[in-house]
KOLKOL-980872 format. One record per atom (N, C-alpha, C, O): residue in one letter; atom name; x, y, z. Coordinates in steps of 0.02 Angstrom, whole numbers, padded with zeros to 5 digits. Example, Ala and Ser with C-alpha at 12.3 -4.5 7.8 and 13.67 -1.06 7.14 Angstrom:
2
a,N,00660,-00284,00390
a,CA,00615,-00225,00390
a,C,00660,-00165,00390
a,O,00712,-00166,00423
s,N,00642,-00112,00354
s,CA,00684,-00053,00357
s,C,00645,00002,00394
s,O,00670,00057,00402
END
This chain:
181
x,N,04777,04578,05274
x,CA,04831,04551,05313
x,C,04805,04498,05361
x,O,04838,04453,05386
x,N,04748,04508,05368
x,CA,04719,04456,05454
x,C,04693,04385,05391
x,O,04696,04326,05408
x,N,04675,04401,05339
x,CA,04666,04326,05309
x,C,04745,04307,05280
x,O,04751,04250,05258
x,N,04798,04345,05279
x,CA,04866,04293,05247
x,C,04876,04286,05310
x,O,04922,04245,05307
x,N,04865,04299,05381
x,CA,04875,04255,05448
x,C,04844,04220,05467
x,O,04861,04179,05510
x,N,04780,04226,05437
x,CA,04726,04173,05454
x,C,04731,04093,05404
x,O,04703,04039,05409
x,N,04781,04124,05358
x,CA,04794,04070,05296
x,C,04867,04030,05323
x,O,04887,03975,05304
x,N,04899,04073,05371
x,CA,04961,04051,05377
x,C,04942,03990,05447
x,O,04960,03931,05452
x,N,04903,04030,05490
x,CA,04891,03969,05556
x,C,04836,03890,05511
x,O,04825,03833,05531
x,N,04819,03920,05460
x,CA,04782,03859,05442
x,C,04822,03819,05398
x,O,04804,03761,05389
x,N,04870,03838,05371
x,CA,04911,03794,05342
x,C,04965,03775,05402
x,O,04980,03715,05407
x,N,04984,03805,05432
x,CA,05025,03780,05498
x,C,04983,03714,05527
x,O,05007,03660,05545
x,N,04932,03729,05528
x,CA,04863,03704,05595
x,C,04859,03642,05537
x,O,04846,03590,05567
x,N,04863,03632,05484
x,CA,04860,03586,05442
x,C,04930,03543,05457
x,O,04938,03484,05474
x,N,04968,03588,05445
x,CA,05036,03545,05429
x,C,05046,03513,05526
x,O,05095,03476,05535
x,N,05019,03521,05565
x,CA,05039,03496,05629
x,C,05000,03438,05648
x,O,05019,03393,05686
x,N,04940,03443,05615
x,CA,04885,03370,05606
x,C,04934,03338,05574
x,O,04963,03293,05604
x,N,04953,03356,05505
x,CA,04960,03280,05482
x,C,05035,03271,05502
x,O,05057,03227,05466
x,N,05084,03294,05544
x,CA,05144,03285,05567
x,C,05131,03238,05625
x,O,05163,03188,05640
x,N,05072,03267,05659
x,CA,05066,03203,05713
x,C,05019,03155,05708
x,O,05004,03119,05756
x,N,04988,03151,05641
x,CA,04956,03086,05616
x,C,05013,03028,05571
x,O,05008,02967,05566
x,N,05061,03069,05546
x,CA,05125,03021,05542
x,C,05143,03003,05601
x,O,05139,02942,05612
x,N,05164,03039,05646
x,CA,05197,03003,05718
x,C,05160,02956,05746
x,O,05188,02912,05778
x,N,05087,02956,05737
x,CA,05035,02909,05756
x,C,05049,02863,05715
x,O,05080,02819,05744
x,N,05040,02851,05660
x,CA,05036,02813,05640
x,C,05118,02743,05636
x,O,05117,02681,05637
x,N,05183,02799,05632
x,CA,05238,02746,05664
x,C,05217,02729,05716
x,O,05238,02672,05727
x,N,05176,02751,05769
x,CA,05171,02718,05834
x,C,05123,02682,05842
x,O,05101,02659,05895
x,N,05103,02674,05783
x,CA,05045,02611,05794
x,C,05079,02550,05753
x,O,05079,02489,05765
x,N,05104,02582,05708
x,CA,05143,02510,05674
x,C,05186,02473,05690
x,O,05203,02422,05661
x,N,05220,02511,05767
x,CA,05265,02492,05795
x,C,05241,02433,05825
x,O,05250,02372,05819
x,N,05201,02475,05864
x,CA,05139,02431,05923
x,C,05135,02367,05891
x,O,05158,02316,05917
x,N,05102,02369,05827
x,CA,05087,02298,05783
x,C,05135,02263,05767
x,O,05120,02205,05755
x,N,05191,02279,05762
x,CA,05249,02278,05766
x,C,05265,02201,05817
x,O,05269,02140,05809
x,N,05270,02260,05882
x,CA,05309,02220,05917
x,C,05240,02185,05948
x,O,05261,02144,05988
x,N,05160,02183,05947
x,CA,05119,02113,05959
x,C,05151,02081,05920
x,O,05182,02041,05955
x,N,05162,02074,05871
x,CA,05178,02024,05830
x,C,05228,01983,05829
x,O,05232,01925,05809
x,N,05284,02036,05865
x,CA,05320,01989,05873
x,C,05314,01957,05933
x,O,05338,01903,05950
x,N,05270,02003,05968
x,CA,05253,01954,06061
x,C,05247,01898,06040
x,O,05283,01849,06052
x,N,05187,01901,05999
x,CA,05155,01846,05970
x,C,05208,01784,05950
x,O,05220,01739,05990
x,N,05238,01786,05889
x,CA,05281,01744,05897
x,C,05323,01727,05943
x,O,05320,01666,05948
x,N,05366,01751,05985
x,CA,05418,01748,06032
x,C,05356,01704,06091
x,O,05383,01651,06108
x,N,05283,01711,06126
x,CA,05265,01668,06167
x,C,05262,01600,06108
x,O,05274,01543,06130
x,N,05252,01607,06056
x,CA,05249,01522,06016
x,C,05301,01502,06007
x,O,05298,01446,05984
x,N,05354,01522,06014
x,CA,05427,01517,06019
x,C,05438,01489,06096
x,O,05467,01435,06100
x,N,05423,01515,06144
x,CA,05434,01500,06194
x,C,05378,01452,06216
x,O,05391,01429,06272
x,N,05326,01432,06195
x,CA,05291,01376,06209
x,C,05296,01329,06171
x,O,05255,01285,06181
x,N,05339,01320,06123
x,CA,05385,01265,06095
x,C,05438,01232,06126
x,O,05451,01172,06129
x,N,05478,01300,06159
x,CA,05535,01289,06198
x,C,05526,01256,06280
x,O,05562,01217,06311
x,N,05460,01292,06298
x,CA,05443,01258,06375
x,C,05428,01187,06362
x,O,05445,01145,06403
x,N,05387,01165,06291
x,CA,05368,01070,06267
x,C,05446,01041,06252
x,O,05458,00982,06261
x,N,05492,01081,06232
x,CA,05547,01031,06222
x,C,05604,01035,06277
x,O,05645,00989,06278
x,N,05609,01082,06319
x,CA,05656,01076,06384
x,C,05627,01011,06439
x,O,05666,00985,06480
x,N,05575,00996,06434
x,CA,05552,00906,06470
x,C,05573,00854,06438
x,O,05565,00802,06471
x,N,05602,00844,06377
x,CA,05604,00805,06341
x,C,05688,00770,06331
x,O,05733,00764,06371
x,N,05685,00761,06294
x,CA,05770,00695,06292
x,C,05801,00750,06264
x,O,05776,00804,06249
x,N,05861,00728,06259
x,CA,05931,00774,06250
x,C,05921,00792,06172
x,O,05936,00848,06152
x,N,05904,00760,06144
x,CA,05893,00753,06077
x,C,05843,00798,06052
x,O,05832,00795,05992
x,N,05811,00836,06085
x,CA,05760,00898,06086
x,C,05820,00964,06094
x,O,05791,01016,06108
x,N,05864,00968,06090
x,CA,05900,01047,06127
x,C,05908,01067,06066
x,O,05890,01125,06055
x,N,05940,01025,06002
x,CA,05939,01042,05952
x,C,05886,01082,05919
x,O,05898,01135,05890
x,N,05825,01056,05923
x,CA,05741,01099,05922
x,C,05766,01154,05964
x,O,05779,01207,05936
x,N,05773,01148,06020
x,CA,05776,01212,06045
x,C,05808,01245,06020
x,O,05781,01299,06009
x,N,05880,01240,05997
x,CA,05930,01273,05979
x,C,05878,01307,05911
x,O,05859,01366,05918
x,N,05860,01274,05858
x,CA,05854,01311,05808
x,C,05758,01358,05813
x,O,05734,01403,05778
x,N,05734,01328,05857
x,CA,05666,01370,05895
x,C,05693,01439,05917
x,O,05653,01485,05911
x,N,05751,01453,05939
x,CA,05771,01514,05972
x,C,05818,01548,05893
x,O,05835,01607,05894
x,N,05825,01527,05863
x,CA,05862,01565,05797
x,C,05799,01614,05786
x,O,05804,01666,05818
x,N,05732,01607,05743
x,CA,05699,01674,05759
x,C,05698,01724,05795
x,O,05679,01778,05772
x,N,05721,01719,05866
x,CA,05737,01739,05922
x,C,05754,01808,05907
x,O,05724,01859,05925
x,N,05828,01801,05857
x,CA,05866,01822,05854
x,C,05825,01891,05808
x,O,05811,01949,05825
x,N,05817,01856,05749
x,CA,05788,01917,05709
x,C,05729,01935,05753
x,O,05725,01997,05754
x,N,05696,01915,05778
x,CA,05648,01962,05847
x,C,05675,02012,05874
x,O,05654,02070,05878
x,N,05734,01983,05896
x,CA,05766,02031,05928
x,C,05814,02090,05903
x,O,05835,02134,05941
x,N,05830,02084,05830
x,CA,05841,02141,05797
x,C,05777,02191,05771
x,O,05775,02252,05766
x,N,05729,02145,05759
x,CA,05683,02195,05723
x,C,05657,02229,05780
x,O,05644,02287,05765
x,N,05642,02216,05848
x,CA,05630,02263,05919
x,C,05684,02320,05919
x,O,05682,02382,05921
x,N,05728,02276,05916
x,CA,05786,02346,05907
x,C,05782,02417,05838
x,O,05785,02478,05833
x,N,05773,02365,05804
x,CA,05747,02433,05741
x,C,05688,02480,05757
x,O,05675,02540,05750
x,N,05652,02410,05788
x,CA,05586,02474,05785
x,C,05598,02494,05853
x,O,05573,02550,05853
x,N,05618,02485,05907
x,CA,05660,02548,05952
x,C,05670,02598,05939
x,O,05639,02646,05959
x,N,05731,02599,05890
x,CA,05767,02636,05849
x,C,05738,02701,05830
x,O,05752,02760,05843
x,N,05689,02668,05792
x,CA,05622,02700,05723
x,C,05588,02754,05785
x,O,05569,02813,05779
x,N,05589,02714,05838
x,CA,05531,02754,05888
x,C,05558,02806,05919
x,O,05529,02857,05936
x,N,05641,02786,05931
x,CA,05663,02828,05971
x,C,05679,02896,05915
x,O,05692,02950,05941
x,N,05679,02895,05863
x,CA,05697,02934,05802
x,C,05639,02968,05808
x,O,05637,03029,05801
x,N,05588,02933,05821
x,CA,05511,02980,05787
x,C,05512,03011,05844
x,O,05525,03068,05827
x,N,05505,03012,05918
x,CA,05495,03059,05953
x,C,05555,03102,05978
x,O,05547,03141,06024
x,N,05615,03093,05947
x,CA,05655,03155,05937
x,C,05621,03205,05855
x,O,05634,03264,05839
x,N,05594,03174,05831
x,CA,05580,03207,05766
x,C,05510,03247,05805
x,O,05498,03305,05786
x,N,05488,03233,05829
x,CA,05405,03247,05862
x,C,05441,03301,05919
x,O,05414,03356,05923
x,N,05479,03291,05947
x,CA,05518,03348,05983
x,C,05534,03412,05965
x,O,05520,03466,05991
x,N,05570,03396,05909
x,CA,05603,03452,05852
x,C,05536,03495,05835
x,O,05528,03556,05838
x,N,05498,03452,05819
x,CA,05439,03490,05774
x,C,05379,03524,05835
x,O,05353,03574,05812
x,N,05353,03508,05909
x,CA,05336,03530,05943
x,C,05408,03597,05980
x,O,05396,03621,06036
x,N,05436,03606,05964
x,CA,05506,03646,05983
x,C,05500,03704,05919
x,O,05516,03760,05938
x,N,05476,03699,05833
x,CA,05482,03730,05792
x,C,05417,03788,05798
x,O,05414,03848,05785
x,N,05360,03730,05828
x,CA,05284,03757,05806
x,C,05271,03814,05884
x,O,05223,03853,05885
x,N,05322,03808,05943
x,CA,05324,03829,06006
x,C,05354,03904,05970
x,O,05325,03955,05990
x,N,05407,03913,05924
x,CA,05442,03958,05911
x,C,05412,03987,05854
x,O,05434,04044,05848
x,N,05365,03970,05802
x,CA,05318,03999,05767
x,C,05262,04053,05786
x,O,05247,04109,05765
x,N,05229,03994,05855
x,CA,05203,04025,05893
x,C,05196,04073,05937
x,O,05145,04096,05962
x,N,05278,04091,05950
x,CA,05276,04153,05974
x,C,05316,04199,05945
x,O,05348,04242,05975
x,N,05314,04188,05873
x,CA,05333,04229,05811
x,C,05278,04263,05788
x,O,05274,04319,05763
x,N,05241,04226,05797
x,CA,05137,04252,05767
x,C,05119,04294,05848
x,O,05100,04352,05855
x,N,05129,04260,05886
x,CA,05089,04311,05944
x,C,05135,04393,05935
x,O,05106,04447,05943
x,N,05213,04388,05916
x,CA,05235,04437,05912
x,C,05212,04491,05872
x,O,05204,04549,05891
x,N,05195,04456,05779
x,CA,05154,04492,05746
x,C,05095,04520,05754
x,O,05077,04574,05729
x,N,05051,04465,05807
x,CA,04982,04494,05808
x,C,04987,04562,05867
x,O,04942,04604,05871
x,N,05029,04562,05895
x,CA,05046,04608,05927
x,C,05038,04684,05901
x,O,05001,04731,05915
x,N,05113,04668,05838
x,CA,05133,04717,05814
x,C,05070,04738,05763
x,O,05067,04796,05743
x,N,05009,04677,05736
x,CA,04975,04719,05688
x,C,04926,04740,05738
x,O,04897,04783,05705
x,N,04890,04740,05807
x,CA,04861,04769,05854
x,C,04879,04837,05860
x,O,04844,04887,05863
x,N,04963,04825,05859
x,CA,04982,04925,05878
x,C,04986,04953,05801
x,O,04991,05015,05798
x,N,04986,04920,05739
x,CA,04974,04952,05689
x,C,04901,04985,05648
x,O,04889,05026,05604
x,N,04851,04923,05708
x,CA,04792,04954,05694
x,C,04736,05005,05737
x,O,04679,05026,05729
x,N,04793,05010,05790
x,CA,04795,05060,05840
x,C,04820,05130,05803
x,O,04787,05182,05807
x,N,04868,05127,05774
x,CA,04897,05185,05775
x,C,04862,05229,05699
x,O,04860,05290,05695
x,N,04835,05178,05642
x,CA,04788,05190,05605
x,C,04725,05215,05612
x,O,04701,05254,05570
x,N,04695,05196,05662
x,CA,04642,05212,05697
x,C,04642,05290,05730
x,O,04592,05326,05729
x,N,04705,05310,05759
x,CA,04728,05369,05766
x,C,04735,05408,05714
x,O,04708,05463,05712
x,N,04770,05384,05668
x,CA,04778,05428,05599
x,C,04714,05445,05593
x,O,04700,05505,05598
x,N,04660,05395,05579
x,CA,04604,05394,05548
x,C,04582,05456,05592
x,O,04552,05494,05555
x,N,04583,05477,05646
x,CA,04543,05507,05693
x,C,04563,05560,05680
x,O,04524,05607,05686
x,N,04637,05573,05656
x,CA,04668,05642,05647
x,C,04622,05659,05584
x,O,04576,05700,05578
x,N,04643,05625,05553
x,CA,04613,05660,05467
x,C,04548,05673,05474
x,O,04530,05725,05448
x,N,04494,05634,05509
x,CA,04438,05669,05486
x,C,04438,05742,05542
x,O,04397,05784,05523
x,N,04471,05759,05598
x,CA,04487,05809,05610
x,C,04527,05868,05583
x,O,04532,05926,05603
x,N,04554,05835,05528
x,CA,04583,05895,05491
x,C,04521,05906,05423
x,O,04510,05960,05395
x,N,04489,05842,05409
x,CA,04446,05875,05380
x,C,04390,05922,05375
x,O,04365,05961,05334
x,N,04381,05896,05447
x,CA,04326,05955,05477
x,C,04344,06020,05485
x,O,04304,06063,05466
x,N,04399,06038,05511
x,CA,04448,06086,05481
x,C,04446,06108,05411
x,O,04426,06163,05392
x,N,04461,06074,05386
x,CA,04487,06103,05312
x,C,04400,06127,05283
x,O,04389,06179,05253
x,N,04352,06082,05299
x,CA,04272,06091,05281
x,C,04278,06182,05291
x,O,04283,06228,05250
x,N,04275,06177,05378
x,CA,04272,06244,05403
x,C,04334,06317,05353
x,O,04315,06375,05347
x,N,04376,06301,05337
x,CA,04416,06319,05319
x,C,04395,06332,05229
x,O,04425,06379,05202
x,N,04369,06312,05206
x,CA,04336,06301,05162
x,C,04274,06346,05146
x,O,04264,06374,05093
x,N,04238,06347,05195
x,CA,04164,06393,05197
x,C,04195,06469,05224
x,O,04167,06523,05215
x,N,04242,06463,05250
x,CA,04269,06523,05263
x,C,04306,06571,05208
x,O,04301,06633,05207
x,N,04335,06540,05173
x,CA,04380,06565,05090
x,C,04319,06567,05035
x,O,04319,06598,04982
x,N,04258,06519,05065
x,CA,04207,06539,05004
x,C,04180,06604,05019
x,O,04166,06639,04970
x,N,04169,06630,05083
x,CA,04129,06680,05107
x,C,04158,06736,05102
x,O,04125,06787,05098
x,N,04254,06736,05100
x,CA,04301,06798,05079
x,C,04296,06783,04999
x,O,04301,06830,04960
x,N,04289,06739,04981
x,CA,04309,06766,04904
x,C,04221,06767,04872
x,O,04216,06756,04812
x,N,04167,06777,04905
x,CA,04103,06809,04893
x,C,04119,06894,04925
x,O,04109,06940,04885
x,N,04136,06907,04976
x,CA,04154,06961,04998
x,C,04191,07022,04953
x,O,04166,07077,04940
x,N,04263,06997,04931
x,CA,04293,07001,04903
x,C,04260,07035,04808
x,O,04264,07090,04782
x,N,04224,06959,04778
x,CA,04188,06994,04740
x,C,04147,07061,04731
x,O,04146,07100,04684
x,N,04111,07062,04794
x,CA,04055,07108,04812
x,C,04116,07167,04802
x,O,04108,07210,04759
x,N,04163,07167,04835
x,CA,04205,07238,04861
x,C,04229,07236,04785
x,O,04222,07290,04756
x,N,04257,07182,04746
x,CA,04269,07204,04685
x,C,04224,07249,04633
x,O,04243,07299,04603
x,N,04161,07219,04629
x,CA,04099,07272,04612
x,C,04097,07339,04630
x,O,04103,07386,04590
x,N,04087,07343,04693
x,CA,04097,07394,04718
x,C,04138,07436,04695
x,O,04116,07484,04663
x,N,04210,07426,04706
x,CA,04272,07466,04682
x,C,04269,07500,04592
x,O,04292,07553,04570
x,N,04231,07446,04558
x,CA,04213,07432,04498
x,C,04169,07507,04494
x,O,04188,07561,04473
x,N,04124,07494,04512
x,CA,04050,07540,04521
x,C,04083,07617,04530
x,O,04082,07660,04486
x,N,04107,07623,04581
x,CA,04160,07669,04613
x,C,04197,07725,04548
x,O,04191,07785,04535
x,N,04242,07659,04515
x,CA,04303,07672,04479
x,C,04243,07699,04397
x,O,04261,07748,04365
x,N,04180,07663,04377
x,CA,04153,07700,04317
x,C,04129,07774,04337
x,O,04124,07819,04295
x,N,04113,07783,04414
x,CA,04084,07852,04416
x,C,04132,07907,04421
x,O,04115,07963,04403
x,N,04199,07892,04447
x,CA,04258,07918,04453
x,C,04262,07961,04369
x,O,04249,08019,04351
x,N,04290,07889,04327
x,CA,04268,07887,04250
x,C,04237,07954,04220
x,O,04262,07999,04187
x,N,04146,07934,04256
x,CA,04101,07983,04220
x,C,04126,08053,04256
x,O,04123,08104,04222
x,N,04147,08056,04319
x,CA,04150,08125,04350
x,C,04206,08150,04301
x,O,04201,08209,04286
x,N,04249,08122,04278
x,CA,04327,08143,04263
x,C,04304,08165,04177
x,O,04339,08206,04148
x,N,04267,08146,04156
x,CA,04228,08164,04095
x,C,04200,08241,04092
x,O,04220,08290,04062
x,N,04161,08232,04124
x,CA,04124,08290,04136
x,C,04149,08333,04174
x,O,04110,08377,04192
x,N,04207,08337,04196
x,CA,04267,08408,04220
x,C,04298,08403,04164
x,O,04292,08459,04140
x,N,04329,08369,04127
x,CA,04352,08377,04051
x,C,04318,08403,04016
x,O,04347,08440,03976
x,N,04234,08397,04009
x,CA,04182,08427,03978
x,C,04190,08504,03999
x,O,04218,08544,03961
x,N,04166,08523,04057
x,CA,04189,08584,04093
x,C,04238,08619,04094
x,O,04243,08680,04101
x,N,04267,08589,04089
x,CA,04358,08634,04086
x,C,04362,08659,04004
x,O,04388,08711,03986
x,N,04335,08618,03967
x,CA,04331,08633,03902
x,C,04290,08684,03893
x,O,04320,08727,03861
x,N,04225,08703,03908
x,CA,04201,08746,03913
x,C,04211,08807,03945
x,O,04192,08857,03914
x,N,04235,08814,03996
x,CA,04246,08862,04021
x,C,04331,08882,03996
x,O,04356,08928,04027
x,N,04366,08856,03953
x,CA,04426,08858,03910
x,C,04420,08930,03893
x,O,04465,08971,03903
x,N,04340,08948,03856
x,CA,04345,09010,03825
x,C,04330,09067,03878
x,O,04327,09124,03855
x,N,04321,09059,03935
x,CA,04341,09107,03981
x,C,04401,09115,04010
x,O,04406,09153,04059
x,N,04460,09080,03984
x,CA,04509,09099,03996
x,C,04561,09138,03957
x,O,04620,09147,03971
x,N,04520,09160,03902
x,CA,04529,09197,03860
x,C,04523,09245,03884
x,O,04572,09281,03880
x,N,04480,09264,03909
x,CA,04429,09335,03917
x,C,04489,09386,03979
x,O,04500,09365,04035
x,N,04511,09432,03961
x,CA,04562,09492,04041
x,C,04526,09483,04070
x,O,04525,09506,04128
END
């Protein structure tokens, strides 16, 4: 039982690495993400600071310099989005592994008082065995006893036998003195 729990926290203990090596890793792509788009958006805007000095005839540049802008500014929003998703998902899953965790402390509990109370058993039985040992040398020593008295009784019961013979012998003999006035 202690290695299918020892198999269960290591597959847990597995599955929580690579749950937050995914979350790492959206949060790094994010990161690269949005340098990138820093990145563009200051070359965007140091296009836009060279053409706001310039003749009227530059706004148009500006105008279409700030159209990337735009998808900048959706794809921040997605990956917002993405981020704000992953650490409700990273929530959920530190909230699942919190309630596992004290699903297993509950078990290890319960197999502590099960190997408590085994340990007791264990303590009874070899006390009943020692018992039963004793109990044992005691029924060997009556049924040696026992034998002996059976012999005995035996021994007893052939001389009985021979005596009861030999008054039959006797009685027979002395038969013809009961003949006699």
């Amino acid at each position: 039982m202690q290695t299918e729990s020892g198999s269960k926290r290591s597959v847990e203990s597995i599955l929580t690495t690579l749950l937050a090596a995914v979350g790492l890793v959206f949060f790094l792509y994010s990161l690269l993400q949005m340098t990138a788009i820093q990145a563009q958006m200051n070359r965007t805007m140091t296009a836009i600071q060279t053409s706001v000095g310039t003749t009227t005839g530059l706004v148009g540049q500006t105008s279409a310099a700030l159209q990337p802008l735009r998808a900048t500014t959706h794809a921040l929003l997605a990956v917002g989005q993405q981020e704000s998703t992953t650490v409700n998902h990273l929530a959920a899953m530190n909230q699942h592994l919190q309630q596992i965790g004290g699903i297993e402390e509950v078990i290890i509990q319960r197999l502590d008082a099960l190997n408590g109370s085994t340990a007791n058993i264990n303590d009874q039985l070899s006390t009943m065995l020692s018992l039963n040992q004793q109990l044992l040398a005691a029924s060997q020593q009556s049924v040696a006893q026992a034998n002996a008295e059976t012999g005995g009784v035996q021994a007893l019961n052939n001389m009985t036998t021979t005596s009861v013979q030999r008054l039959h012998t006797a009685n027979e003999k002395f038969g013809v003195l009961r003949l006699l006035p």
